[in-house]
C-alpha beads as a LAMMPS data file, in Angstrom:
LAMMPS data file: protein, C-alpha beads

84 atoms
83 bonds

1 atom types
1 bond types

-500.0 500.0 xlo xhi
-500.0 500.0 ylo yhi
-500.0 500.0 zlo zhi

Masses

1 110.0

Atoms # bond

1 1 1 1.776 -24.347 6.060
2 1 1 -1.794 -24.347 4.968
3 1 1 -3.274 -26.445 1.910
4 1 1 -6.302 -24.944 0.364
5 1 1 -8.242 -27.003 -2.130
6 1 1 -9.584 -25.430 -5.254
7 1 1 -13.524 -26.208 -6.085
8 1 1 -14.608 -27.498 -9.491
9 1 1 -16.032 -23.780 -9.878
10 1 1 -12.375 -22.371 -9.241
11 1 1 -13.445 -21.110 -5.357
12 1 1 -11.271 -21.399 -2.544
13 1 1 -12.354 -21.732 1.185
14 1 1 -9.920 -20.139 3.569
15 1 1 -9.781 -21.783 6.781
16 1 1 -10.085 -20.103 10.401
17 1 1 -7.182 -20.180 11.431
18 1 1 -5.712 -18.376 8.131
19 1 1 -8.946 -15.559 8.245
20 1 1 -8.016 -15.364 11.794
21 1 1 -3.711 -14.465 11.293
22 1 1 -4.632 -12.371 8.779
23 1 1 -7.539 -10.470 11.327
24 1 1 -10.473 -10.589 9.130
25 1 1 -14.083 -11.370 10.191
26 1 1 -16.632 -12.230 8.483
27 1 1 -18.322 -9.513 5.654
28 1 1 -14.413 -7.605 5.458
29 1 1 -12.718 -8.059 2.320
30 1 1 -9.380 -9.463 1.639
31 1 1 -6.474 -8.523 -0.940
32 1 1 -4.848 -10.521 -3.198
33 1 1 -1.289 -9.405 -5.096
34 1 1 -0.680 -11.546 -7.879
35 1 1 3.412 -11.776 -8.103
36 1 1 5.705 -13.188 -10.870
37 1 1 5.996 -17.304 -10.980
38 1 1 2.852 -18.084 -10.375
39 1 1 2.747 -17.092 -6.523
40 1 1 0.374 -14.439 -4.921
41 1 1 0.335 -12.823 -1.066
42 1 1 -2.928 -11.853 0.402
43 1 1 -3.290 -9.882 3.375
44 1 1 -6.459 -7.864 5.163
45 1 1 -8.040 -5.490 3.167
46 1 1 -6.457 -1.869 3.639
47 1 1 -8.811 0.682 4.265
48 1 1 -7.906 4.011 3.916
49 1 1 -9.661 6.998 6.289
50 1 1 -9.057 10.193 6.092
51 1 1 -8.851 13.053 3.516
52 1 1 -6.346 13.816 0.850
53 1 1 -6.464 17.112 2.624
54 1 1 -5.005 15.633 5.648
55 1 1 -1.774 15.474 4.042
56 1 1 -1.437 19.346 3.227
57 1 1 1.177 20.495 5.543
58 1 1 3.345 17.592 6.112
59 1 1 6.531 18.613 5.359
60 1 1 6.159 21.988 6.855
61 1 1 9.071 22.807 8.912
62 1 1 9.076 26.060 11.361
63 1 1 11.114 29.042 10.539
64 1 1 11.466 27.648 6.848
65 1 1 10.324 29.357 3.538
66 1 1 8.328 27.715 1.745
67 1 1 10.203 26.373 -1.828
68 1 1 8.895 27.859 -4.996
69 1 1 7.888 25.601 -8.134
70 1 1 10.903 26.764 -9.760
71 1 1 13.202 26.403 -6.885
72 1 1 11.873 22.604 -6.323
73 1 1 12.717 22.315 -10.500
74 1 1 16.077 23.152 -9.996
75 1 1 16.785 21.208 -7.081
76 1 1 15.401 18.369 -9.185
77 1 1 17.890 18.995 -12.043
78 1 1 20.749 19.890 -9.854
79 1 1 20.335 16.729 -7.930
80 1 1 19.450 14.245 -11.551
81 1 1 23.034 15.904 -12.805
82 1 1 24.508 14.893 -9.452
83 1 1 25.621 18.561 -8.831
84 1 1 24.807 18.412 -5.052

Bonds

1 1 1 2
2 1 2 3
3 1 3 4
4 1 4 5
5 1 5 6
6 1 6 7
7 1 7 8
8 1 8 9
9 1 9 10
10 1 10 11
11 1 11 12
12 1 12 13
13 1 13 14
14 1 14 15
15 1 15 16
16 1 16 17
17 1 17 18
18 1 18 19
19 1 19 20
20 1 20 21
21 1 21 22
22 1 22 23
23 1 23 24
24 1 24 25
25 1 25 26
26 1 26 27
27 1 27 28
28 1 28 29
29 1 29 30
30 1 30 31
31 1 31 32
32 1 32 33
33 1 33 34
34 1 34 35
35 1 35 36
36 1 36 37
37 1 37 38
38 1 38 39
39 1 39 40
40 1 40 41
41 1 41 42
42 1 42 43
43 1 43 44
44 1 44 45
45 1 45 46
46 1 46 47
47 1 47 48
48 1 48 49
49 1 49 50
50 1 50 51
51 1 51 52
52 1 52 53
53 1 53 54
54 1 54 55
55 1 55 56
56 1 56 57
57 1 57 58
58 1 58 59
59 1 59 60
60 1 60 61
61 1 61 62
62 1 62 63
63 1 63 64
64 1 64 65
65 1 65 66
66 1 66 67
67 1 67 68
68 1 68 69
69 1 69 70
70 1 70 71
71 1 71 72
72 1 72 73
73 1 73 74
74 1 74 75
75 1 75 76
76 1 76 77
77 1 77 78
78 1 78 79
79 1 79 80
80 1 80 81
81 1 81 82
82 1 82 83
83 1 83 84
């Protein structure tokens, strides 16, 4: 385990080894999730590529119709009353 101290301005200095497990050089960005009990994770920043429009398509299967909007509702309903 590592042991950070905290500055009198509130800073912490993460060591090499820790910036270098996590794969972060210098001028990248890490993240911090703040969890219940006073404990937090941080890992490498994520950085997302890419287009939302990249996505359009992904569930396409061949030889299969496309679902309308009100098909998709009532499978939604059907499956929250647990009828299927």
């Amino acid at each position: 385990m590592t042991v950070l101290t905290v500055t009198s301005k509130g800073q912490v200095t993460l060591k090499r080894d820790v910036l270098r497990h996590l794969g972060v050089k210098p001028g990248e960005k890490i993240e911090v999730d703040l969890l219940p009990d006073g404990k937090a994770t941080i890992s490498a920043e994520t950085v997302r590529t890419g287009k939302i429009s990249d996505l359009f398509g992904m569930l396409k299967k061949e030889g299969q119709k496309p679902l309308t909007l009100e098909e998709i509702k009532e499978l939604i309903e059907d499956g929250w009353a647990n009828r299927r």
